[in-house]
N, C-alpha and C positions, 0 to 999 in steps of 0.2 A: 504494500500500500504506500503511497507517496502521500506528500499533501501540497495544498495552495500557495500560491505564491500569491503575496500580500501586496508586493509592489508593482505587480503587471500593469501593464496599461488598460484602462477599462474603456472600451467601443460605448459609441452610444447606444442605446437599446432603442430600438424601429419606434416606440410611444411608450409613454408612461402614464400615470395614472393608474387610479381604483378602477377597475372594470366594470362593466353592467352586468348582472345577472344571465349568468349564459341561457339562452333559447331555448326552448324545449326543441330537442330534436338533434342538437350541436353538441358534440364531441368536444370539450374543454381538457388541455390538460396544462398542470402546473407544477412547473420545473421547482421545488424548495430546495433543494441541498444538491450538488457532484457537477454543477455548470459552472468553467471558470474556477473551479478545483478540483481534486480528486481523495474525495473523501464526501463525508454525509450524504450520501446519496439517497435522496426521497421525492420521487416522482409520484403524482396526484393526477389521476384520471376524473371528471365529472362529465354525467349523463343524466339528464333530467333529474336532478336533484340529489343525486346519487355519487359516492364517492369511492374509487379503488386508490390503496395506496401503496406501489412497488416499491419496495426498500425503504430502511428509515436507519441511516448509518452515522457514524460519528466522524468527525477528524481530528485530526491529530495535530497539538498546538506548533505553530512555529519558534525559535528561539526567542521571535520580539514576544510573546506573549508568554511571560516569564509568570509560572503558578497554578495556567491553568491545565486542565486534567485532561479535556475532550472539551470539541467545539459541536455541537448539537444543528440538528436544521432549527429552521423559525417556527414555530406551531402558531401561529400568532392569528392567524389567517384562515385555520381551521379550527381553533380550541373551541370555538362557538358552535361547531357544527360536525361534533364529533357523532352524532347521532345519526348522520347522515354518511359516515364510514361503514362500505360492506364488509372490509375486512385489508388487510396487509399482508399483500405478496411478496417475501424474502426469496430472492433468487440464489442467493449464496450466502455462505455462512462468517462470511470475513467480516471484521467489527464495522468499516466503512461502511457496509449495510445492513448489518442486525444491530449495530453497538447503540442507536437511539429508541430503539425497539422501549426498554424499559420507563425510559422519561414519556413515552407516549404513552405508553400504557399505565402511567400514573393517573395520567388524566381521563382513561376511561378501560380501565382491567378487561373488561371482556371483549373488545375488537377482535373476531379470530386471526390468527397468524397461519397464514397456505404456505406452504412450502416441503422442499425433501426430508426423510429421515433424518439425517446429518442434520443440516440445518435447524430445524427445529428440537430438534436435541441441545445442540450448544444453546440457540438463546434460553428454551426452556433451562436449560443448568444456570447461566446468567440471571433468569428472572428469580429463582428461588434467593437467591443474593437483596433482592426486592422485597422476597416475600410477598411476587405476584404467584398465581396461579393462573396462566394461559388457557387460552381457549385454542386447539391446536388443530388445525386439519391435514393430513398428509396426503402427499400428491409425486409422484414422478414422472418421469419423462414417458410423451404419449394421454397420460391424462386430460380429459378436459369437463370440466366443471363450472357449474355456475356458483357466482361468488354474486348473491345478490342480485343484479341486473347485468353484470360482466359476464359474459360467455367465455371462459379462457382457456386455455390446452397450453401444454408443459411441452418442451422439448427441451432435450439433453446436450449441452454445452462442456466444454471441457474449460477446464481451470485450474489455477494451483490449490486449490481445495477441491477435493470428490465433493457428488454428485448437485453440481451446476443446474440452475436453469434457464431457459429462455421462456417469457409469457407470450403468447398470442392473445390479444383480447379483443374479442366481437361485440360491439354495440351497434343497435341502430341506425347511429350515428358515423360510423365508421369503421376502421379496426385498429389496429395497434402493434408491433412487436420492438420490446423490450428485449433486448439482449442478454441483459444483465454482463458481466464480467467474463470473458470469451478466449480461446485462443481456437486454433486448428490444426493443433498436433493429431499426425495422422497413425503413431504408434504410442499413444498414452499408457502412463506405468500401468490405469486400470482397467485399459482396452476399451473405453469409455469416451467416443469420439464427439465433437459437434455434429450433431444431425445435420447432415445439410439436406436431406433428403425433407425431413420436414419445414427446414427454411423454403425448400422450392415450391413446396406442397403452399406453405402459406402464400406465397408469391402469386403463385398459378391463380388462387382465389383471389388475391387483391389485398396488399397492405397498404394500407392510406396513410400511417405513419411509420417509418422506420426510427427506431433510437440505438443507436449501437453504441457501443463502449470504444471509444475515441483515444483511450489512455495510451496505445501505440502509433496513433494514426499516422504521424511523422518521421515513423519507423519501416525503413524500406525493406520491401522482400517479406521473409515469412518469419516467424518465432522459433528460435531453437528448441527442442522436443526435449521433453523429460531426460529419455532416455541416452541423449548423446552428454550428458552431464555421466552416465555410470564410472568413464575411463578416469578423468579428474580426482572423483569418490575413490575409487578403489585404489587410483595412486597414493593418494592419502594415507590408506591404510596399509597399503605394502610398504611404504617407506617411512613410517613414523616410529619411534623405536620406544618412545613411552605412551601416554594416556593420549586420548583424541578427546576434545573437548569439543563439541556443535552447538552453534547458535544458532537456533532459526526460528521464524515465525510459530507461536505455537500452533497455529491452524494447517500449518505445509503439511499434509500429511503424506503425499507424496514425495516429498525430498524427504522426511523421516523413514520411512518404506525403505526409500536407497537405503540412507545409513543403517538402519535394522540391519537388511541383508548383507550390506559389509559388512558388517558386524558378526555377523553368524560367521561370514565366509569364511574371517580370520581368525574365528576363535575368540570371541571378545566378550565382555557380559556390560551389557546396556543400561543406566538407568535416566530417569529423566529427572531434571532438577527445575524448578518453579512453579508455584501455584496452578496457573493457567495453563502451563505445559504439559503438568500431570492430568489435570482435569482433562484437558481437552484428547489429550491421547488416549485416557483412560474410556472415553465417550466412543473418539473413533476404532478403539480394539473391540469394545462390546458391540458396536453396530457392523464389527466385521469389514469396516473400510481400512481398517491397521491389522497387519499379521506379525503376531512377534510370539516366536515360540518361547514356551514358558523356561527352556534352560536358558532363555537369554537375558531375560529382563529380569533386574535385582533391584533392592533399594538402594538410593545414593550413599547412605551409610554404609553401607557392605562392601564401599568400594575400596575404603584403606585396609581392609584384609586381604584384598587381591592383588598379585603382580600388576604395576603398571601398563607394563605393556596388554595389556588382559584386560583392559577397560573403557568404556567411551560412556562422555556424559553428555545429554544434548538438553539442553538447557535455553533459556529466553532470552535477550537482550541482545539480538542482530541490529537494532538501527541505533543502541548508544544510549536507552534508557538509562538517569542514571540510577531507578533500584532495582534494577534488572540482575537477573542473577551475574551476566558473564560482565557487566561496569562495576560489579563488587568482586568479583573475582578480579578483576585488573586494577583495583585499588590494593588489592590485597586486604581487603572487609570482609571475607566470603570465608568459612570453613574447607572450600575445597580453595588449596591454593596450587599456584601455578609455577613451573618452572623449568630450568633448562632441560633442551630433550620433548616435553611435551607440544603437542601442536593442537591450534587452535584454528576449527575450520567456521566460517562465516558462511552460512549457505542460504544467504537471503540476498537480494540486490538492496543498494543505499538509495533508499527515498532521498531524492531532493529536500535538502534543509537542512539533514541529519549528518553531510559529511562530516564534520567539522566535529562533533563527538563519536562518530564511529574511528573517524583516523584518530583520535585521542586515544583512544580503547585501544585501536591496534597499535601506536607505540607503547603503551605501558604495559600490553602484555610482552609486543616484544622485549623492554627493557627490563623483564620478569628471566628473560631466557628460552618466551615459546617462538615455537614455528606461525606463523600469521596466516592460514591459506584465505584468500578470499576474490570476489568477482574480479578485482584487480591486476592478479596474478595468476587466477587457474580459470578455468572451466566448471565453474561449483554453483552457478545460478542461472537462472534462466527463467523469463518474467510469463506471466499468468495471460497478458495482454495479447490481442490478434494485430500483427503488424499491417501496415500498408497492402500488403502482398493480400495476405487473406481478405480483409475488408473489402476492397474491389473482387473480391472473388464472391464474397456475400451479397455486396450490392448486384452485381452481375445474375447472380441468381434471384434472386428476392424482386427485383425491378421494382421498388416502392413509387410511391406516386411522390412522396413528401418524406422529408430526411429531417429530423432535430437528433441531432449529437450530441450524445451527453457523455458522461464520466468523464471531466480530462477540462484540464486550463485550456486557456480562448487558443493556443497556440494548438493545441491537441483538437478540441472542434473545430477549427479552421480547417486543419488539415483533413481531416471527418468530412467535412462538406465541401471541400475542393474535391476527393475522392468520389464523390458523390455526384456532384458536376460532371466531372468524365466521364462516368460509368451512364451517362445519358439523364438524369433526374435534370430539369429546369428550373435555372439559378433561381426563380422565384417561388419556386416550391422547397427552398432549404432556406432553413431558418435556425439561426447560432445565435445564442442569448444567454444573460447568465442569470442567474438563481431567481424567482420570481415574476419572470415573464409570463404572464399570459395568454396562452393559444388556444386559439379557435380552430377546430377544423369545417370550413364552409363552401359549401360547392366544390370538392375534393382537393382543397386549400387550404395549408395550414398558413396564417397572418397570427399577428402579436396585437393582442386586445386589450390589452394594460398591462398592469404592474400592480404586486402586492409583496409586504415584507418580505423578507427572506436575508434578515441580518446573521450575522453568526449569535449565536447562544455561548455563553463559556459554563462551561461545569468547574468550578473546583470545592475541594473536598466535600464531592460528593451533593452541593448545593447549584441550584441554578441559575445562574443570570444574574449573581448580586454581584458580579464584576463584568465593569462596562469597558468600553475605550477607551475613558479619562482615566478609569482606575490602570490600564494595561500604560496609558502614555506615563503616567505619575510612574511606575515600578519601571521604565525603563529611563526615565530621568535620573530616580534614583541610581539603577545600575551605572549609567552612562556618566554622569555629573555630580552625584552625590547630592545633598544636601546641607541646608543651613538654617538654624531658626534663630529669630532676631526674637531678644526678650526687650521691652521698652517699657519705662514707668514716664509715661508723661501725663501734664496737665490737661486735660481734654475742652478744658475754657480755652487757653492760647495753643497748646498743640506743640507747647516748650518741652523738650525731652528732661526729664528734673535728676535724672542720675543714668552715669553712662553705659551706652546700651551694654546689654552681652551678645558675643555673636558665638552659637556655636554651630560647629561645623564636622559631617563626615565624609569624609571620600572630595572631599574638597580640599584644593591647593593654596588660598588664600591666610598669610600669614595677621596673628593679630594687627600690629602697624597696617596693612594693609586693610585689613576691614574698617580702620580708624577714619579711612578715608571715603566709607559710606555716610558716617555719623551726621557730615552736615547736609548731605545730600536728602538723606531721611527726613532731616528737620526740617529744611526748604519744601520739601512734599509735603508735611504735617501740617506747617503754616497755610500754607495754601487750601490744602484742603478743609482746615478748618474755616480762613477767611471766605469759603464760599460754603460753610453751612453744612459741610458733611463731617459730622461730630460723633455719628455713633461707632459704637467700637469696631464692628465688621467694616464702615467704608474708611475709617486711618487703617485697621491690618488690609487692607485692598491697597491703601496708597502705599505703605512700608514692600509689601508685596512687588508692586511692579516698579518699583525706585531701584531694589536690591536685585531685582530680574534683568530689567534695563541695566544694571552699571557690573554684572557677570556678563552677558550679552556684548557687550559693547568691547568690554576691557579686559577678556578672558574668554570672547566664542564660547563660552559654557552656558549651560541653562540647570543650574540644579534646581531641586523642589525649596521653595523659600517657605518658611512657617514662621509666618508673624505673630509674636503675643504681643499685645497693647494694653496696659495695664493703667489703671486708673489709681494715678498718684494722691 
């Protein structure tokens, strides 16, 4: 999973605006999360009144947004009208699209959730964490069922998580196909291909809207297959002479599978180390999408009884968490510690945002004594996503009438809808917009009919949305500039400072003598402010405020957080 870049350029959006109440008859759907990032992904279909909701995912904070835990879609737009939800189809089981699942279903528990065994297993293990109790439908590839007023059928998608899907959805009004998260590996580790026979199938009938998953779009040719990662793997384990330690997503279950089976190959006893790693593996062995024979898999504590070379631990923290098991093992915070001889293998790709502490991880372990292996140096990853290659090969098949692009920053739909353009679709029937566009399907045209929120949400610990923008600007001020509070006892009659301030200061450079040189500057602001009448205490700490802002600004390019006390002499 990647996430959004903050400082892209944002296009204008074709109209903006609250919308009118869609038509009885028109096919409404509304982009809230994975447009213009790649993360929270929650697409909203409406049909006479009526609402389907494909995916409801989290993302993942960037570095400027220091604290918080997960960025949530907007509910803001439907929390009124939750009554009119038929139910929430999860195409896969990665946190990007189940990880909001819970926050919605605080706001109304019995929404059913459609989706595969897998799938619906993790987030069901997640809700208990809630203390929800789901309403759960299960569904695979080839089914088709009514969800309310949606006619929809499942077709089988490949992805770096078993059992993928794609929705087809028939209304009235239109159709629909949702791709959800794709590649087209044509020898998957679970023989478990993208249908394309039923992507043709749906074609043949008529898709009015195509949305496909965009996150490779700009990536030429095809996606490397599972299986040609095995040679890399297996090097690994013929040449390492102590422990293998693996970091990967806890949901890969397919790169897990690899390491199992090397594992066996070589003689080695497996265990897994992290909350969500155990859970989630322990979900996929019982549901039979994990095979790991029982002389292989031990507890992580059984492993300092064993010969080193005799042991692999695969464990969490691939993008640089820092309380992820493997950024405490390279602190050397971690009971399994690390050292010369051992290698550590990286078997996830680095999301955008995250280099910068994953290469941190990988020098401290190197400078612990391990072996480093990762996407940089070997053959050990290989992404979930359908490149350039396959996409025109699905538009080619599929011949949709109207293309919106989703999952992937404006650079990834762009590229989605150029594809799109070639493959024959007409440029006025493809429409690229980011989170909260409004579409209409009308006369078998999809057009932008307003705009409705679709901010980011922040979660941290575990609360919602009580941290804003200002609060996210204020904690990167701090970081960046430090701060400084100004204590002042003055006369609030004249606005005479009556004894000298105190400045104090952290992460700030400014020497006492040096602050000495605010003193009169503050006082010239006091006077002032007082001679036109603004006496009370909040509008002098406003003026002490922007004097001390203005004279770091000016005389030091710094902007720390200023906290003025003004105190009544």
């Amino acid at each position: 999973m990647a996430r959004n870049r903050s400082n892209q350029t944002r296009k204008p959006r074709p109209r903006t605006g609250e919308p009118a109440p869609a038509e009885k008859g028109v096919l409404r759907l509304i982009p809230l999360g994975g447009l213009g990032e790649v993360g929270r992904n929650m697409h909203v279909l409406e049909f006479d009144g009526r609402m389907l909701i494909i995916d409801c995912g989290v993302l993942f904070p960037d570095p400027d947004q220091p604290g918080i835990d997960v960025i949530l879609p907007d509910f803001a737009w439907i929390a009124d009208r939750l009554d009119d939800v038929e139910g929430i189809v999860l195409t896969h089981g990665h946190e990007d699209h189940i990880g909001g699942v819970p926050y919605l279903l605080q706001l109304r528990p019995d929404i059913p959730l459609i989706g595969s065994g897998l799938t619906l297993a993790l987030i069901s293990a997640k809700l208990q964490e809630y203390r929800i109790k789901p309403v759960l439908r299960t569904v695979r590839e080839g089914d088709r069922v009514h969800i309310g007023t949606f006619d929809c059928e499942f077709a089988a998608v490949n992805h770096s998580i078993p059992d993928g899907l794609a929705v087809f959805v028939r209304t009235a009004g239109g159709t629909v196909l949702n791709t959800g998260d794709f590649k087209m590996d044509q020898f998957p580790l679970d023989e478990r291909i993208t249908d394309l026979r039923a992507f043709a199938r749906f074609g043949e009938e008529g898709v009015d809207v195509f949305m496909p998953d965009s996150t490779n779009a700009e990536v030429p040719g095809f996606t490397t297959g599972e299986r040609d990662l095995a040679p890399a793997i297996a090097e690994v384990f013929r040449t390492s002479p102590k422990r293998i330690i693996v970091s990967s997503f806890a949901s890969h279950v397919h790169r897990i599978q690899q390491v199992i089976d090397a594992a066996q190959e070589h003689g080695r006893k497996v265990a897994f180390v992290g909350r969500s790693m155990v859970r989630n593996m322990g979900i996929a062995r019982d549901l039979g999408y994990l095979k790991i024979p029982e002389s292989v898999l031990v507890d992580h504590r059984d492993l300092t009884r064993m010969p080193d070379n005799k042991t692999v631990l695969i464990c969490t923290g691939s993008q640089g968490e820092p309380m992820a098991a493997l950024a405490r093992i390279a602190k050397n915070d971690h009971q399994i510690k690390v050292g010369p001889g051992d290698t550590v293998l990286l078997a996830s790709s680095l999301i955008p945002g995250n280099e910068s502490s994953i290469y941190n991880i990988i020098n401290q372990l190197s400078e612990l004594g391990a072996n480093v292996v990762h996407k940089g140096n070997a053959k050990v990853h290989t992404s979930g996503h359908a490149s350039a290659g396959e996409l025109a090969y699905c538009h080619n098949i599929i011949k949709p009438r109207n293309v919106l692009p989703i999952h992937g920053e404006w650079r990834h739909l762009d590229a989605q809808a150029s594809i799109a353009k070639r493959t024959g679709v007409p440029e006025d029937h493809v429409v690229v917009v980011r989170d909260g566009a409004v579409i209409d399907l009308v006369k078998g045209r999809i057009q932008v009919v307003g705009q409705v929120p679709a901010r980011q949400v922040f979660v941290e610990g575990g609360q919602v949305d009580v941290v804003n923008d200002d609060t996210l600007a204020e904690r990167r001020a701090l970081a960046e500039d430090g701060m400084v509070t100004v204590l002042l006892f003055i006369d609030p009659k004249t606005g005479n400072i009556v004894e000298d301030p105190e400045y104090i200061s952290k992460g700030t450079l400014p020497s006492d003598e040096e602050f000495q040189e605010l003193t009169p500057k503050i006082q010239k602001a006091l006077h002032s402010a007082v001679a036109a009448g603004r006496t009370e205490q909040e509008q002098l700490e406003h003026e002490v405020r922007r004097t001390v802002t203005n004279w770091f600004q000016r005389g030091r390019r710094s902007s720390p957080v200023v906290i003025p006390v003004v105190v009544d002499a």
